[in-house]
TIRO-340260 format. One record per residue: residue number from 1; x, y, z of N, C-alpha, C in turn. Coordinates in steps of 0.05 Angstrom, whole numbers, plus 32768, in hexadecimal, padded with zeros to 4 digits. Atoms other than C-alpha are relative to their C-alpha. Last residue first. Example, Ala and Ser with C-alpha at 12.3 -4.5 7.8 and 13.67 -1.06 7.14 Angstrom:
TIRO-340260
+-----+------+------+------+------+------+------+------+------+------+
:  nr :  n_X :  n_Y :  n_Z : ca_X : ca_Y : ca_Z :  c_X :  c_Y :  c_Z :
+-----+------+------+------+------+------+------+------+------+------+
:   2 : 7FF0 : 7FE8 : 7FFF : 8111 : 7FEB : 808F : 7FF1 : 8016 : 800E :
:   1 : 8012 : 7FE8 : 8000 : 80F6 : 7FA6 : 809C : 8012 : 8018 : 8000 :
+-----+------+------+------+------+------+------+------+------+------+
end
This chain:
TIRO-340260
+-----+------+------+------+------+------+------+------+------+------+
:  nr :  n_X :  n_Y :  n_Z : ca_X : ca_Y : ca_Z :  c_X :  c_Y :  c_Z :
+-----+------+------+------+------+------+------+------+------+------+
:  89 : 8012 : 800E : 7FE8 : 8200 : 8839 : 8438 : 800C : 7FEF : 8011 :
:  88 : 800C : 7FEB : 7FEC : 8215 : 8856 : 83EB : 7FF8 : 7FE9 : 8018 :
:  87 : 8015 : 8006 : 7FF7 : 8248 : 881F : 83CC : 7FEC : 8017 : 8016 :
:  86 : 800A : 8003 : 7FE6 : 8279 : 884F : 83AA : 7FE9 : 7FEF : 7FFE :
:  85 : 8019 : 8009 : 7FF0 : 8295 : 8853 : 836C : 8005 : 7FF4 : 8015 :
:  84 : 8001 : 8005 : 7FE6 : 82D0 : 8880 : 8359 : 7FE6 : 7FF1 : 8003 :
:  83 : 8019 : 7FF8 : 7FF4 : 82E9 : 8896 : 8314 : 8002 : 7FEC : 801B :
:  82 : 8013 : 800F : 7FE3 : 832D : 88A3 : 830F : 7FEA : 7FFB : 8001 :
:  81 : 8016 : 7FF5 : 7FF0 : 8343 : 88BC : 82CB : 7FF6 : 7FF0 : 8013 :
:  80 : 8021 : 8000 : 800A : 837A : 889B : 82A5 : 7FF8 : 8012 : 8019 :
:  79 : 800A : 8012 : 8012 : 83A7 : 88C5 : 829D : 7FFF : 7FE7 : 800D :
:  78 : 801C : 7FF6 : 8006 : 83B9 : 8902 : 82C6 : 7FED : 7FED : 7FF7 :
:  77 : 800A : 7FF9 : 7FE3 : 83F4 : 88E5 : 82EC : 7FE6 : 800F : 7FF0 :
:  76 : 8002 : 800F : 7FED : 8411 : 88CC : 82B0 : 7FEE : 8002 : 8016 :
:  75 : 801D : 8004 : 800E : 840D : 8905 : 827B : 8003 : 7FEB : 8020 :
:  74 : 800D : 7FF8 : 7FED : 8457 : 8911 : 82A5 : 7FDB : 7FFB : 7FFA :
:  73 : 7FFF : 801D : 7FE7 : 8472 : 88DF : 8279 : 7FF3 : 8010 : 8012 :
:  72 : 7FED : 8001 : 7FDF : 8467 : 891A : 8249 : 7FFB : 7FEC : 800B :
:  71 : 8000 : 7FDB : 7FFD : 844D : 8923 : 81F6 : 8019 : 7FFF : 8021 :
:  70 : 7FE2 : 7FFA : 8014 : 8455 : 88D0 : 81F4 : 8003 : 8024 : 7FFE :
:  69 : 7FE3 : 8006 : 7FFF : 842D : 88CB : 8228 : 8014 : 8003 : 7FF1 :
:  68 : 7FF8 : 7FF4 : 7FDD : 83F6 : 88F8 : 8224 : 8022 : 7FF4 : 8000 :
:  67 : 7FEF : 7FEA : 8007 : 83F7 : 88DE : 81D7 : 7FFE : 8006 : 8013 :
:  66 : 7FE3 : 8006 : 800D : 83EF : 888B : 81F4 : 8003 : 8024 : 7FF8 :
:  65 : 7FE8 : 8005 : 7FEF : 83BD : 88A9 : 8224 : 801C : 7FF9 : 7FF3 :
:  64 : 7FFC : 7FEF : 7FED : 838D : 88C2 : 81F6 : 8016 : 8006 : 801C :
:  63 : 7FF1 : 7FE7 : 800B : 8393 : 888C : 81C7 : 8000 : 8020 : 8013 :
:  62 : 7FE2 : 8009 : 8007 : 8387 : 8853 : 81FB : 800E : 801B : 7FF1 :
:  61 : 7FFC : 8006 : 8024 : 834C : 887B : 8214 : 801E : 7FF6 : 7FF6 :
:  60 : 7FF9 : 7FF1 : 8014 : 8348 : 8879 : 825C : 7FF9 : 7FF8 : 7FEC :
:  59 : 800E : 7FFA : 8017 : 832A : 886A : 82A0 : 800D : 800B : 7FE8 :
:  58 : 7FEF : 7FEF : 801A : 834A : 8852 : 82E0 : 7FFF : 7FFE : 7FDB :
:  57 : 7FF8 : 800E : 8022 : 831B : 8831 : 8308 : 800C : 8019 : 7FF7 :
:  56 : 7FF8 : 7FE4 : 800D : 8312 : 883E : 8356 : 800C : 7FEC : 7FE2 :
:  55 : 7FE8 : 8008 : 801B : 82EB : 8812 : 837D : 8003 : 8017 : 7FF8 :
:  54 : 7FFA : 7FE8 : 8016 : 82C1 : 881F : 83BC : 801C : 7FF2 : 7FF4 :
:  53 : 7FF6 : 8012 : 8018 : 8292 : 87E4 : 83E5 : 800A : 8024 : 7FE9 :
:  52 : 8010 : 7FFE : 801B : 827D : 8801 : 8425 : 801C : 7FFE : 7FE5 :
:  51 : 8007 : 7FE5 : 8007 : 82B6 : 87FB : 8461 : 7FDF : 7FFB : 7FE8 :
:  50 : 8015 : 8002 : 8004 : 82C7 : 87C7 : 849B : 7FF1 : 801C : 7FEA :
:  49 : 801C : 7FF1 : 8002 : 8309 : 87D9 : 84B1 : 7FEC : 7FFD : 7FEA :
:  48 : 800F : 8012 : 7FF2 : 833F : 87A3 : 84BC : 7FE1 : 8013 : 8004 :
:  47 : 8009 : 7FED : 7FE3 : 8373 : 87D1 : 84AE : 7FEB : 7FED : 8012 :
:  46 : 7FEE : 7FFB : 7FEE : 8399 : 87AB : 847A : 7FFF : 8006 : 8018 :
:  45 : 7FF0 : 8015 : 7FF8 : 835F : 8780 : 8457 : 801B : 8004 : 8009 :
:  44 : 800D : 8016 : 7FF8 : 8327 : 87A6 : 8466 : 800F : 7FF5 : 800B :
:  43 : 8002 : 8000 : 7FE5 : 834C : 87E4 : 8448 : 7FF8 : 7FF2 : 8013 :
:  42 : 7FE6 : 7FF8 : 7FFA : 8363 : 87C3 : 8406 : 7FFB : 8003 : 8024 :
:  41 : 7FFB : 801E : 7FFF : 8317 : 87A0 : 8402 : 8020 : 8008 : 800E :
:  40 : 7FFF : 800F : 7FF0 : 8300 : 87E6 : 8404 : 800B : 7FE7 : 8006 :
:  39 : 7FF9 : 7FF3 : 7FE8 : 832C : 8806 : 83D9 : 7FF4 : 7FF0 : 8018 :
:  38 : 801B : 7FFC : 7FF1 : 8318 : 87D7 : 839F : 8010 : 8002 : 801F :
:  37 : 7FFA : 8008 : 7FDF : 8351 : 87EA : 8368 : 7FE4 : 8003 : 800F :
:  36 : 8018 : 7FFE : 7FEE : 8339 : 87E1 : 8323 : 8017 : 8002 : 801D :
:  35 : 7FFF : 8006 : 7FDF : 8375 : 87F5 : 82EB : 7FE1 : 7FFB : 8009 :
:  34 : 7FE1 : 8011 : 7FFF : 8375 : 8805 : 829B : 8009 : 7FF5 : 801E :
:  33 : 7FF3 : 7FFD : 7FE6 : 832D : 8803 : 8292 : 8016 : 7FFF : 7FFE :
:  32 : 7FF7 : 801D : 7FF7 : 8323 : 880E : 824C : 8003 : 8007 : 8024 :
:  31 : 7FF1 : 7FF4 : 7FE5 : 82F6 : 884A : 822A : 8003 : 7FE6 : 800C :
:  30 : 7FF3 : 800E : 800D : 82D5 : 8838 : 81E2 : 8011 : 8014 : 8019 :
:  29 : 7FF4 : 7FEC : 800E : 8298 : 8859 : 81F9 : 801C : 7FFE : 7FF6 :
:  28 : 800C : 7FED : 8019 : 826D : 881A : 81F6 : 8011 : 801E : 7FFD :
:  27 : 7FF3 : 800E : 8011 : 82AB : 87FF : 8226 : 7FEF : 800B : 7FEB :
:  26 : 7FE9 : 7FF5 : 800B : 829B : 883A : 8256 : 800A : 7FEE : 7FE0 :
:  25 : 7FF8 : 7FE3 : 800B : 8257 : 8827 : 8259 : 8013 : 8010 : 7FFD :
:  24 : 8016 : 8002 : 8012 : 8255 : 87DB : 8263 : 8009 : 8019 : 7FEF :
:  23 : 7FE7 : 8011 : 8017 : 828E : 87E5 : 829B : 7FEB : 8004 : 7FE1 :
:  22 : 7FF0 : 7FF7 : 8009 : 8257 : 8810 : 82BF : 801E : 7FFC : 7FEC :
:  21 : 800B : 7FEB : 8010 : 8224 : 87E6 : 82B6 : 8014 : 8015 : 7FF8 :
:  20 : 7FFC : 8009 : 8015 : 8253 : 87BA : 82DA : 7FF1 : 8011 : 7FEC :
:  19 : 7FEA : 8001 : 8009 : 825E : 87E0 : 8312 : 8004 : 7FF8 : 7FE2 :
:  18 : 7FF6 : 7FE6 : 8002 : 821E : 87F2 : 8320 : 801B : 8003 : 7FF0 :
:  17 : 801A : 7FF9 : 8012 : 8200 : 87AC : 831E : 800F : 801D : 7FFB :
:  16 : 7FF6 : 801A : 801F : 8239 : 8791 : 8347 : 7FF1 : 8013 : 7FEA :
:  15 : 7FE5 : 7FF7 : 8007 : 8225 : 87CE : 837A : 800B : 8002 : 7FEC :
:  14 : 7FEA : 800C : 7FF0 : 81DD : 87C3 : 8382 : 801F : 8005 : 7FF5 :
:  13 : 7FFB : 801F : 8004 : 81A8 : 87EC : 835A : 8011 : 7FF4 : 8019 :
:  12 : 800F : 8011 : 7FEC : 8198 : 8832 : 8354 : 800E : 7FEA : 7FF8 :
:  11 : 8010 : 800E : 8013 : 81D0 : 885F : 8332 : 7FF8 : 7FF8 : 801F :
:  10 : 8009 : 8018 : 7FEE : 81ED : 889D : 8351 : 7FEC : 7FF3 : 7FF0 :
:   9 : 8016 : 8009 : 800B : 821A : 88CD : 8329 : 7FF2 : 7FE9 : 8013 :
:   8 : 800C : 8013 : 7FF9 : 824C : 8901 : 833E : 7FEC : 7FF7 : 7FFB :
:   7 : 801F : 8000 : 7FFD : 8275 : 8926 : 831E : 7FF9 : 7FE8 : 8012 :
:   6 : 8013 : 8018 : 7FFC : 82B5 : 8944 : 8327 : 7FE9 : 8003 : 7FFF :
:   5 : 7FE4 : 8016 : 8001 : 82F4 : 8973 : 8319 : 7FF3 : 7FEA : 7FFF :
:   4 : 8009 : 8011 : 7FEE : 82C2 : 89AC : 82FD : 800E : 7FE7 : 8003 :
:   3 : 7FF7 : 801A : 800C : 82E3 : 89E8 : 82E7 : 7FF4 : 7FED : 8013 :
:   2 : 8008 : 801E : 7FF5 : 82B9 : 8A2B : 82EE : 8005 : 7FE5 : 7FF3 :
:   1 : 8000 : 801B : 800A : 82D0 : 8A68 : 82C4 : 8001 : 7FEC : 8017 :
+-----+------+------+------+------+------+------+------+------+------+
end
């Protein structure tokens, strides 16, 4: 048995454009952001390093997370789901 931890997907376009499409399409699946952090901007703005444009959104289902949680506080650390975009270049 082969578990897969990740995918990866590459859209054309510009970043914004990526990003938001992608908002678009989680909300048609009735999936909330519950966090954005934009890593680069973080690292930029402590280190002073110059990176490509990556966010990280934390992805769930309200009801999927409220029984995670209420089952274990440990549900926590699994819930929501990371996804990751990258600016390629």
């Amino acid at each position: 048995m082969q578990n897969e931890w990740s995918t990866e997907w590459v859209m054309s376009g510009p970043y914004s454009a990526a990003t938001e499409r992608l908002r678009r399409a989680l909300k048609q699946g009735l999936l909330d952001i519950c966090f954005e952090v934009d890593l680069g901007r973080e690292v930029r703005r402590k280190v002073g390093v110059q990176l490509a444009k990556v966010s990280v959104f934390g992805v769930a289902c309200p009801f999927l997370l409220l029984e995670g949680l209420v089952g274990d506080s440990a549900a926590a650390l699994f819930f929501p789901i990371h996804v990751a975009i990258a600016e390629h270049g």
